[in-house]
C-alpha positions in Angstrom: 25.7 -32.3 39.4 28.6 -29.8 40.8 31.7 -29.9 38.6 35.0 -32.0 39.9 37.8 -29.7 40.7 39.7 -31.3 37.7 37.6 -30.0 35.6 38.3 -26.5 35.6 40.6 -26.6 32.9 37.4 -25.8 30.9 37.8 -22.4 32.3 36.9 -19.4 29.9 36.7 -22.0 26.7 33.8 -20.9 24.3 31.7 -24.5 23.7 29.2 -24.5 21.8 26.0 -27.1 22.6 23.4 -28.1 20.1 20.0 -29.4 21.2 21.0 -27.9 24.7 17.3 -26.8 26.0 16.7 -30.2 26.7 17.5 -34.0 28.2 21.1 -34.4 27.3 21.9 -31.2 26.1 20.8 -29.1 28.6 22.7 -31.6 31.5 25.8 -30.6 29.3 24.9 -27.8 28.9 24.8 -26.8 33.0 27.9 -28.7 33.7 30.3 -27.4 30.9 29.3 -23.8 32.7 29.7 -25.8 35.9 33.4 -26.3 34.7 34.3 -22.7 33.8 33.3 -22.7 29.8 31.0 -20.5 28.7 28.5 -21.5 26.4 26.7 -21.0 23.3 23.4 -23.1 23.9 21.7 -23.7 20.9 18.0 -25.2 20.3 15.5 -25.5 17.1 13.4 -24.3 20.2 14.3 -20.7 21.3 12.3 -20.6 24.3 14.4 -23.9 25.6 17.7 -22.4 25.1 16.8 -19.6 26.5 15.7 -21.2 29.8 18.9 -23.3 30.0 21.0 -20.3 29.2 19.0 -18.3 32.2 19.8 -21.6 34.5 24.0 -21.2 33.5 23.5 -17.5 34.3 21.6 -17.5 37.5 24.5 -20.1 38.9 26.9 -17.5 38.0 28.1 -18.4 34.7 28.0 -17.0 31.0 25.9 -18.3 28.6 24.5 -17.3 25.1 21.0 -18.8 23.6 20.6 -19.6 19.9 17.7 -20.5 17.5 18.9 -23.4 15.4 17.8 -25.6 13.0 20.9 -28.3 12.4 19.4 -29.1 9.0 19.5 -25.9 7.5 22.9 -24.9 6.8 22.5 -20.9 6.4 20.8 -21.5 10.2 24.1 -23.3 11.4 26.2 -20.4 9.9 24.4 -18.2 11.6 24.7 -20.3 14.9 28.5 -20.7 14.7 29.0 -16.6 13.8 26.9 -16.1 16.6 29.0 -17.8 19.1 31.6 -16.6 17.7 30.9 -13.1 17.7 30.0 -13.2 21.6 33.4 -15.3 22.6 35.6 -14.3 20.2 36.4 -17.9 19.0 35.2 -21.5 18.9 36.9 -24.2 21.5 34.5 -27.1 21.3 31.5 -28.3 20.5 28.5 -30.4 21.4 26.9 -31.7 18.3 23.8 -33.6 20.5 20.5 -32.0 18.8 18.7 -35.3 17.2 14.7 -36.7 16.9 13.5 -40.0 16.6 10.1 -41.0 15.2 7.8 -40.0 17.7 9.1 -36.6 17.5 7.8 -36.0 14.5 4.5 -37.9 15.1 5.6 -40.8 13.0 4.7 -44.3 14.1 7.4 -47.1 14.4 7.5 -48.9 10.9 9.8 -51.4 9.2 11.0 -50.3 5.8 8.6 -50.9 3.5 6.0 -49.0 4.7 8.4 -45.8 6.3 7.1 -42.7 4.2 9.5 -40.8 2.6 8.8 -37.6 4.8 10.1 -39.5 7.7 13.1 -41.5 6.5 14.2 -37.7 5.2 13.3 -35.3 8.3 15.0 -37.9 10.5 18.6 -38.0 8.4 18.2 -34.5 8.0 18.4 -33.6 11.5 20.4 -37.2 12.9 23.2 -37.2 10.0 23.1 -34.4 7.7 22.7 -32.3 11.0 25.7 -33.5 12.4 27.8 -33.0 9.3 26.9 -29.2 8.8 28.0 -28.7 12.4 31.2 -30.2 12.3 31.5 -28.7 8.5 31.5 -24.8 9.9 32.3 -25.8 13.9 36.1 -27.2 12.0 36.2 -24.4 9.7 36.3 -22.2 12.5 38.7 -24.1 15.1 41.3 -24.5 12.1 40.9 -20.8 11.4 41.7 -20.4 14.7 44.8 -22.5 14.4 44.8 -23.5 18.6 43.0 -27.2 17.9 39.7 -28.1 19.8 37.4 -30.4 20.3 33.9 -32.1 19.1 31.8 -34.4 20.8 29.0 -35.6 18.7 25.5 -37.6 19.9 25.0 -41.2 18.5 23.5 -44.2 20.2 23.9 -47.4 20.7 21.1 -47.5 18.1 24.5 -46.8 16.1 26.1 -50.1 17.2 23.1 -52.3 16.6 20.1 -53.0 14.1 16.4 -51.9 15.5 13.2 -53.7 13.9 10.9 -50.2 13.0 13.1 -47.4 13.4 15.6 -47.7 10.2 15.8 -44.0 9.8 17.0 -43.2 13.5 19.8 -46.2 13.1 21.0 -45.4 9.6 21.3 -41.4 11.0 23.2 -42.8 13.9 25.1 -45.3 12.3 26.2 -42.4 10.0 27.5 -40.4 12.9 30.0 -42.7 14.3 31.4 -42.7 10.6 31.4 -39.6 10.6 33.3 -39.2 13.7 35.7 -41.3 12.6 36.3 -39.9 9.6 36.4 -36.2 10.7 38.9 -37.4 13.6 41.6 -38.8 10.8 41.5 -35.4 8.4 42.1 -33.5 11.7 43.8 -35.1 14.1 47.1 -33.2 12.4 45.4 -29.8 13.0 45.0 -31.0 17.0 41.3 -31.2 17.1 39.6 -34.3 18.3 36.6 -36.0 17.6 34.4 -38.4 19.5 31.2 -39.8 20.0 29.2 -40.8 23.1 26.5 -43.7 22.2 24.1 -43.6 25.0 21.6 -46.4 25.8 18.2 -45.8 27.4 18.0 -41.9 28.7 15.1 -40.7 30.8 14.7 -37.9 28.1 11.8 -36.3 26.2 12.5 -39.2 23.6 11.5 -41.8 26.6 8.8 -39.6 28.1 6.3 -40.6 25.4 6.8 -44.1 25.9 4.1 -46.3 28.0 4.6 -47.7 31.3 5.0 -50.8 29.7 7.3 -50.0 27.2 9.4 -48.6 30.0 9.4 -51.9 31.7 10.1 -53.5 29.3 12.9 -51.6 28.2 14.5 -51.7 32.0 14.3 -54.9 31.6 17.0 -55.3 28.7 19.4 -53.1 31.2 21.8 -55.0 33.6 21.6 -52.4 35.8 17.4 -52.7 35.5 16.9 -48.8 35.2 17.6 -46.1 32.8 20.9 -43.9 32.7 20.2 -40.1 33.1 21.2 -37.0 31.0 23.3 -36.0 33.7 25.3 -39.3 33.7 26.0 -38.5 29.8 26.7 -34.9 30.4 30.0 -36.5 33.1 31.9 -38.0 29.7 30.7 -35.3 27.3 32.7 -33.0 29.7 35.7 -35.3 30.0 35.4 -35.9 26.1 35.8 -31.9 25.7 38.4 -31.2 28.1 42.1 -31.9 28.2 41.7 -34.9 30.1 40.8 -36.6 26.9 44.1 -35.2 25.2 44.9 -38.7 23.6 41.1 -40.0 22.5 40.1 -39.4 19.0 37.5 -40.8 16.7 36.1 -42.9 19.6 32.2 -44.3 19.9 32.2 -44.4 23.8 29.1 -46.3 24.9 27.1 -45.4 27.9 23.9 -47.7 28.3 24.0 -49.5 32.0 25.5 -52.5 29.6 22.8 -53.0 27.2 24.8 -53.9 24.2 27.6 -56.3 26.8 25.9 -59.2 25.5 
């Protein structure tokens, strides 16, 4: 999806995106470069980042691929000093890497019978995730001293309960607090913070899913189909650029009007 002219105030800013060899990620990923940044694309999967990283270059742009874990926080150091060290500073940031259940292999399951193991990988990487990013990513833009911007991944999972999956909406739920939260301390220092809550992506998340279960789910849409990374990747752009100058701490929901109701 080509960039609008608008958005090339983006030009020659240093985003960093997390989860980016994938789904949403990766659609960010391609249109941030699209829009003049250049990026730092980071992925718990090299290989991934490395492909999206080769797509940004091929069309021209500059890109940078990262090995991260979100839940370790000596790997998001690294992260962040490695985009740093290739840009020469930190303008905004992408905080979208997140699993649900079936990306662990964990079955849906209502509370009482959630192992452990899963209720903790899940807020590790969801919540806890989220929080080291933004812990080093504002570190470094207040270092800086010229403000910037964060745009973190929730859900409308973070708006709502969910019968079997009270890991994934506690981790989410957690990020629009967070978001919130980090907005106030820094909205002094000029750097925003916002959330995009997406409904029902065709994404790896929804590729293990049955026909069924797909129905099913396009069902519950108003607009009886599922959104696309690419159509989350159009307001993670606008939430990152200038054009957003006045929105802080926002949950902005994307979902076709799943949650109208």
């Amino acid at each position: 999806m080509q960039a609008h002219q608008q958005d090339k105030d983006m030009a020659d800013k240093a985003i960093l995106v997390t989860g980016g060899g994938s789904g949403i990620g990766r659609a960010s990923a391609l249109l941030l470069a699209q829009a003049g940044a250049r990026v730092a694309v980071a992925d718990q999967s090299l290989s991934a980042a490395t492909e999206t990283a080769m797509m940004i270059r091929d069309a021209g742009g500059d890109a940078l691929a990262l090995q991260a874990d979100v839940s370790d926080e000596h790997s998001v150091m690294h992260m962040i000093d490695g985009t740093v060290s290739a840009f020469g500073r930190l303008d905004g940031a992408f905080n979208n890497a997140g699993i649900g259940a079936g990306r662990i292999g964990a079955l849906p399951q209502n509370i009482a019978e959630m192992p452990m193991e899963t209720w903790s990988r899940i807020i590790a990487v969801n919540l806890t995730g989220v929080w080291l990013c933004m812990k080093y990513e504002l570190a470094q833009m207040q270092k800086q001293g010229h403000g910037g911007a964060i745009v973190n991944t929730a859900s409308i999972a973070g708006l709502t309960g969910i019968p079997t999956a009270s890991a994934y909406v506690a981790s989410k739920h957690g990020v629009l607090g967070l978001t919130k939260t980090a907005a106030l301390e820094y909205a002094a220092k000029h750097i925003r913070v916002n959330a995009v809550c997406p409904g029902y992506v065709e994404t790896g998340m929804t590729e293990d899913l049955s026909a069924q279960r797909i129905a099913a789910i396009v069902d519950k849409v108003p607009m009886k189909r599922m959104g696309t990374p690419a159509e989350i990747a159009q307001l993670v752009l606008w939430l990152l650029s200038e054009r957003a100058s006045y929105m802080t701490g926002a949950g902005l929901t994307v979902d076709g009007g799943t949650t109208v109701g």
